[in-house]
C-alpha positions in Angstrom: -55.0 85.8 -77.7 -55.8 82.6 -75.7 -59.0 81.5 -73.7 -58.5 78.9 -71.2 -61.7 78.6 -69.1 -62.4 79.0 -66.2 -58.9 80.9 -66.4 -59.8 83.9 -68.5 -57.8 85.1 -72.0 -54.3 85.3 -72.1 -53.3 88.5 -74.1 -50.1 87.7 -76.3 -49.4 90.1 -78.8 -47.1 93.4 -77.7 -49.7 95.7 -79.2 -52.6 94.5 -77.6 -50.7 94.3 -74.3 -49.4 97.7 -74.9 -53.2 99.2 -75.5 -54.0 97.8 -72.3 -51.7 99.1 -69.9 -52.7 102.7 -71.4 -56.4 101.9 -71.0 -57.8 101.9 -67.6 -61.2 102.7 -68.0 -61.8 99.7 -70.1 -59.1 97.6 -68.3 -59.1 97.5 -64.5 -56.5 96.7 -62.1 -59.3 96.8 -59.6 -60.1 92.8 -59.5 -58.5 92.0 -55.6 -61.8 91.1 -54.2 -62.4 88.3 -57.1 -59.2 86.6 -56.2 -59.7 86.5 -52.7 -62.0 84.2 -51.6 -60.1 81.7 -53.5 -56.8 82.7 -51.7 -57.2 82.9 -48.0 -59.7 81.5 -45.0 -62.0 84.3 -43.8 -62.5 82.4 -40.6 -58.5 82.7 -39.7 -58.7 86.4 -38.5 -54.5 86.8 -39.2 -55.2 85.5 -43.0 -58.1 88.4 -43.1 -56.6 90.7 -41.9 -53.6 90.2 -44.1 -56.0 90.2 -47.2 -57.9 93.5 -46.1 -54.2 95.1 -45.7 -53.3 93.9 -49.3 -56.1 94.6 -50.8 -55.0 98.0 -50.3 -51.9 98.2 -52.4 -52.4 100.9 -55.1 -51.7 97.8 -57.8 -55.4 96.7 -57.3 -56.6 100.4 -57.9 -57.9 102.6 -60.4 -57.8 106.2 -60.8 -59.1 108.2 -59.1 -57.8 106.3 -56.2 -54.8 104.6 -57.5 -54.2 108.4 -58.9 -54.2 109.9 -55.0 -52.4 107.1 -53.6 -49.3 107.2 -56.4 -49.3 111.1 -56.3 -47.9 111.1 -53.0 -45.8 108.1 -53.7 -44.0 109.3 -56.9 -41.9 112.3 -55.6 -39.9 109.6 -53.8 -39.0 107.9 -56.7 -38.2 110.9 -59.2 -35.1 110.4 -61.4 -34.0 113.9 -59.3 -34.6 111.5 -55.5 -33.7 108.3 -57.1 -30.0 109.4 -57.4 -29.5 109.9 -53.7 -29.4 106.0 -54.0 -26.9 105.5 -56.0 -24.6 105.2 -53.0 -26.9 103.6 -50.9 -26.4 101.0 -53.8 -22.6 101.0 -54.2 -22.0 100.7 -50.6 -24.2 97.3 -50.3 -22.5 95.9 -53.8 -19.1 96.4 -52.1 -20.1 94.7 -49.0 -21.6 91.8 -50.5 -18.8 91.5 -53.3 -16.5 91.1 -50.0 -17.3 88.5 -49.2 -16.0 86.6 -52.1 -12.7 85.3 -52.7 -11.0 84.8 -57.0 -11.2 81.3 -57.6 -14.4 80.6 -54.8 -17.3 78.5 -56.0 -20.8 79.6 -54.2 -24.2 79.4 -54.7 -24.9 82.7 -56.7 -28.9 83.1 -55.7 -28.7 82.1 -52.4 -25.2 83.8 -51.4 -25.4 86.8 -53.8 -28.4 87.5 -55.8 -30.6 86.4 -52.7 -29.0 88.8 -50.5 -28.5 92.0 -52.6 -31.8 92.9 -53.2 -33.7 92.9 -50.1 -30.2 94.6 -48.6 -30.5 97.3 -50.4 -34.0 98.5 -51.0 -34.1 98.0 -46.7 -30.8 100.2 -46.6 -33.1 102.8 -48.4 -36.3 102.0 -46.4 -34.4 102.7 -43.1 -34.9 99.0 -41.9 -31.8 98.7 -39.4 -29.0 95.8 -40.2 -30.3 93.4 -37.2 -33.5 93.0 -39.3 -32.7 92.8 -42.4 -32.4 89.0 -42.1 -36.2 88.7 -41.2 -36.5 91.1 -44.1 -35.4 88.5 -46.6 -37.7 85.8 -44.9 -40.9 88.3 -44.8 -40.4 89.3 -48.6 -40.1 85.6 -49.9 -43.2 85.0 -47.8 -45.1 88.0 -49.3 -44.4 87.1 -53.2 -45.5 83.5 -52.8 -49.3 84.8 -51.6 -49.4 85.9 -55.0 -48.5 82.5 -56.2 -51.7 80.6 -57.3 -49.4 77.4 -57.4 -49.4 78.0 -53.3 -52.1 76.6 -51.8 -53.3 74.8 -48.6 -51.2 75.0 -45.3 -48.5 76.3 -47.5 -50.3 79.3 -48.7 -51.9 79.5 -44.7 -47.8 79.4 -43.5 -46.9 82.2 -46.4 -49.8 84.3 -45.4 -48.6 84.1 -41.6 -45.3 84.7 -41.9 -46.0 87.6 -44.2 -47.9 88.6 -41.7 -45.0 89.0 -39.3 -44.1 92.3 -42.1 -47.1 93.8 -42.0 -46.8 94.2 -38.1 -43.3 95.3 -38.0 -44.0 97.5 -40.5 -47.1 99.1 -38.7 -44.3 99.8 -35.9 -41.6 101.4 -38.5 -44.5 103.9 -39.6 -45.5 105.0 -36.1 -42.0 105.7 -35.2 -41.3 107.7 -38.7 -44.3 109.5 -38.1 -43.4 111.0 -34.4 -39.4 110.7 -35.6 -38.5 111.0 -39.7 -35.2 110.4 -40.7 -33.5 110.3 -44.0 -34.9 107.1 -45.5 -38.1 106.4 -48.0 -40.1 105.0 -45.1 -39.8 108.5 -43.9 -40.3 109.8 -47.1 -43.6 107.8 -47.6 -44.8 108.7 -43.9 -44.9 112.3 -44.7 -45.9 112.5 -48.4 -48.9 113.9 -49.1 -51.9 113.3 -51.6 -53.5 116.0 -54.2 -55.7 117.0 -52.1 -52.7 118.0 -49.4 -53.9 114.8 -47.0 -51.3 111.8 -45.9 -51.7 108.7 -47.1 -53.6 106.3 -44.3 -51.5 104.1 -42.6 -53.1 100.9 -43.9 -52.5 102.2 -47.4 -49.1 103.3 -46.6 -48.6 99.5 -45.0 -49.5 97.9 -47.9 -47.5 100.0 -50.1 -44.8 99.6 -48.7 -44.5 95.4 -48.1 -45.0 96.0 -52.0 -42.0 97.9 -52.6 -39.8 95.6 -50.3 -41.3 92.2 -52.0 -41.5 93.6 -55.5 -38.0 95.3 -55.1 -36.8 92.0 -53.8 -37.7 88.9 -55.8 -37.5 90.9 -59.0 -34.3 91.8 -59.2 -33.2 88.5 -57.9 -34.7 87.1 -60.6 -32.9 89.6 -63.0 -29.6 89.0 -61.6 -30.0 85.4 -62.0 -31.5 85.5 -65.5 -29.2 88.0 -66.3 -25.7 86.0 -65.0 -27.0 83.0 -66.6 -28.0 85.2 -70.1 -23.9 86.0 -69.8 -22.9 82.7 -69.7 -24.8 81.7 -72.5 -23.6 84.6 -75.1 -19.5 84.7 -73.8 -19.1 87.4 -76.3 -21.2 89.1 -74.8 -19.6 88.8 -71.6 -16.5 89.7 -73.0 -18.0 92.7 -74.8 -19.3 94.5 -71.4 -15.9 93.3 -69.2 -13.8 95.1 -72.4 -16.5 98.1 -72.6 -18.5 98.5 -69.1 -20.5 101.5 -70.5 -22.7 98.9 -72.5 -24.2 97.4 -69.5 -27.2 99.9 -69.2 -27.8 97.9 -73.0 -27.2 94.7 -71.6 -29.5 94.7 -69.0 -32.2 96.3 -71.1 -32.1 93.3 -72.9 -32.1 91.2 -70.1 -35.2 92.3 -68.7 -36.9 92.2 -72.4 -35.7 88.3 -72.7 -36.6 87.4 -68.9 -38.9 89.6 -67.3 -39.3 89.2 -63.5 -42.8 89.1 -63.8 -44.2 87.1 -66.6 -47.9 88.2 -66.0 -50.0 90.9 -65.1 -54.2 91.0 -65.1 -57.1 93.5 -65.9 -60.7 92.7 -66.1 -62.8 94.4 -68.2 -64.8 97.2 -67.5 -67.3 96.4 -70.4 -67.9 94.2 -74.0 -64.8 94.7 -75.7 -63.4 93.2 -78.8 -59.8 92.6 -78.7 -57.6 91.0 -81.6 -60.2 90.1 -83.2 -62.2 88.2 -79.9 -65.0 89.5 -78.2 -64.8 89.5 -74.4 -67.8 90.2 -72.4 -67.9 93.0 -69.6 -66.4 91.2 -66.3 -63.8 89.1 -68.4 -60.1 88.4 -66.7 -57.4 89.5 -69.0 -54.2 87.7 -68.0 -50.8 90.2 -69.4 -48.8 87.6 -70.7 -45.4 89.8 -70.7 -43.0 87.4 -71.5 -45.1 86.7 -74.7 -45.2 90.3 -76.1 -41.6 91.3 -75.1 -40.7 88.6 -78.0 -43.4 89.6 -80.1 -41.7 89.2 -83.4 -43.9 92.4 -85.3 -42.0 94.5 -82.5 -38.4 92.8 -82.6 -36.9 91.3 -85.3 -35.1 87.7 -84.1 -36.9 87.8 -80.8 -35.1 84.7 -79.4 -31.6 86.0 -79.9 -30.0 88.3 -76.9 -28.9 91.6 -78.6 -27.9 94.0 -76.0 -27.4 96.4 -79.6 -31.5 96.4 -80.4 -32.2 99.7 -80.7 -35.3 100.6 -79.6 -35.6 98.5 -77.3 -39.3 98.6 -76.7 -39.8 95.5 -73.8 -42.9 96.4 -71.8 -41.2 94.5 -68.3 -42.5 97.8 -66.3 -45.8 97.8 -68.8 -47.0 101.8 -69.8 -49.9 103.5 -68.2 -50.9 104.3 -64.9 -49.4 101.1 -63.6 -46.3 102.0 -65.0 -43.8 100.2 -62.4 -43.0 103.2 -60.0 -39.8 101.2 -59.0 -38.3 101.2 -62.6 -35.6 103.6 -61.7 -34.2 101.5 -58.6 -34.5 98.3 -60.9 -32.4 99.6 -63.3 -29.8 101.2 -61.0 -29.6 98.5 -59.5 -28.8 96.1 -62.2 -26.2 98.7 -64.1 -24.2 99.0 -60.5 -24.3 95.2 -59.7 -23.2 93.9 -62.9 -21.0 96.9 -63.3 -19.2 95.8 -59.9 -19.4 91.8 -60.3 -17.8 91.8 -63.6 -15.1 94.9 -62.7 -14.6 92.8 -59.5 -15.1 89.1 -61.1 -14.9 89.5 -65.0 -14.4 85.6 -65.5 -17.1 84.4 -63.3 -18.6 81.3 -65.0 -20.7 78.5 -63.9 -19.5 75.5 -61.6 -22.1 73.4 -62.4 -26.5 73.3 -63.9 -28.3 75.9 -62.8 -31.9 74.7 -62.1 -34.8 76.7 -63.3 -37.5 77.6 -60.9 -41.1 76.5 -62.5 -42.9 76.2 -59.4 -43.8 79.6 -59.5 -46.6 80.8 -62.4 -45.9 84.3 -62.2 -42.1 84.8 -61.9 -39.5 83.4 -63.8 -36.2 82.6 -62.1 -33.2 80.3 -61.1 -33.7 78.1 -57.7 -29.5 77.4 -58.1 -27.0 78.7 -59.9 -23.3 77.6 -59.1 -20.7 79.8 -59.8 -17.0 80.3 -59.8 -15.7 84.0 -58.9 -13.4 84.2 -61.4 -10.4 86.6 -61.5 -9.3 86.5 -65.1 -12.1 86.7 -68.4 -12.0 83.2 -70.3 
């Protein structure tokens, strides 16, 4: 546990960040409105308007109405509905991987991992392939309002083009409404609450520019991460090109090495001691993930990547209410795209230094990573 006024404590240790997710009386996700005078211009009506939209996501919510808001949203992402995306996945892997030629160097975020993502989890919101491109633009927007390294006419230009979502979105949800089809945004348009109701449409905007955004600079952090964990450990790489049913393993431990998301925050609820430090009532908790996912009185050599750890007990999607409700996709996704990279490519290797993003305090990725498709392992 760290304080750094006026920042708040960082929360370190795997237990302590473990007790937390599972506590949300004492530790609320409900802290939006603290944030957001320091993030946007009130006078700018498309920058408040934005913010009041956001503010909405069920991520700044507590039960009982984070509760109402995820009951409606979770049939959608069942293990039982999640599986109708499976080919939804394959099909955009396949296209992408097309593109590609043995022997090709590229840019692997910005021609593959870039693209994937926001490809697929529009091909499963409905969005139609004209779009899609705008998609990509919208979602990078979206993440970096929630970047406290963005600020000034920056942050005013993220907010705006983010903005641009939220509208076209607003259009998508009218048209599902009077019109479903078979897509999520359909889904999401119909699904009801525990108390039988539909969720409101400002909810249901805000819900689902999260799922795009966090469904799309996630996993292209994991795929980067990931690739570049494979090229640092070959035998590795050799072990799941030999044996492809180890990659469910593999990418388990990615995600404990390199979550997506480094942080999360709470705010407490009331005086609390935790690890041993008293924090008054009103205190900003900062979820230091990263930190606890190598937590060495959980895993035993947390530096080294061992795809064989066993359990593997990373808290990337945290426990609790605010257990990611996109878990399932994530990890689909990343079995079927490394699955189909490395069946396609198995000697893929780097053409040259990657360079790591630290721009960004919450997310933890690669700006470039050169690659050659190889056809043959090394």
């Amino acid at each position: 546990m760290h304080h750094l006024p006026p920042l708040g404590w960082f929360v370190l240790r795997h237990e302590d960040v473990a007790a937390i997710g599972k506590d949300n009386a004492t530790y609320s996700s409900d802290y939006f409105w603290d944030a957001a005078p320091g993030i946007h211009d009130p006078a700018d009506p498309v920058q408040a308007e934005f913010v009041r939209i956001s503010a909405q996501q069920f991520m700044f919510h507590d039960p009982p109405a984070h509760t109402r808001m995820r009951t409606a949203m979770v049939p959608a992402f069942t293990g039982h509905a999640s599986r109708r995306w499976r080919p939804i996945v394959e099909a955009r892997v396949a296209s992408l991987l097309d593109r590609f030629a043995p022997g090709q160097e590229a840019e692997f975020m910005a021609d593959f991992a870039g693209a994937v993502p926001v490809a697929i989890v529009a091909d499963i919101l409905g969005v139609p392939e004209a779009d899609q491109a705008e998609f990509r633009r919208w979602s990078m927007a979206f993440a970096a309002t929630f970047d406290p390294g963005i600020q000034g006419d920056e942050r005013t230009a993220a907010i705006h083009t983010a903005a641009e979502m939220v509208d076209y979105l607003r259009g998508v949800i009218a048209d599902r409404r009077r019109s479903p089809r078979d897509d999520l945004t359909s889904a999401l348009a119909l699904a009801v609450d525990d108390a039988g109701r539909p969720l409101p449409d400002d909810e249901l905007l805000s819900s689902l520019a999260l799922l795009l955004t966090a469904g799309n600079d996630t996993t292209v952090n994991l795929l980067g991460n990931g690739l570049a964990h494979l090229f640092e450990h070959p035998e590795v790489h050799e072990a799941v090109v030999r044996n492809p049913s180890r990659i469910p393993a593999v990418v388990e431990e990615m995600l404990r090495m390199d979550p997506p998301l480094h942080l999360d925050a709470r705010k407490t609820t009331r005086d609390v001691t935790l690890g041993g430090v008293d924090i008054p009532a009103g205190g900003q908790l900062w979820l230091v993930i990263a930190s606890a996912n190598r937590d060495p009185r959980v895993f035993a050599d947390p530096g080294a990547f061992d795809p064989a750890r066993s359990p593997n007990r990373h808290l990337t999607f945290l426990p609790g209410h605010h257990h990611c409700i996109g878990a399932p996709l994530a990890r689909l996704e990343g079995e079927i795209i490394f699955t189909r990279l490395l069946e396609r490519f198995p000697g893929i290797a780097p053409a040259g230094p990657g360079v790591r993003r630290v721009a960004n305090k919450v997310a933890r990725g690669w700006q470039s990573l050169p690659v050659r498709f190889g056809e043959r392992a090394a």
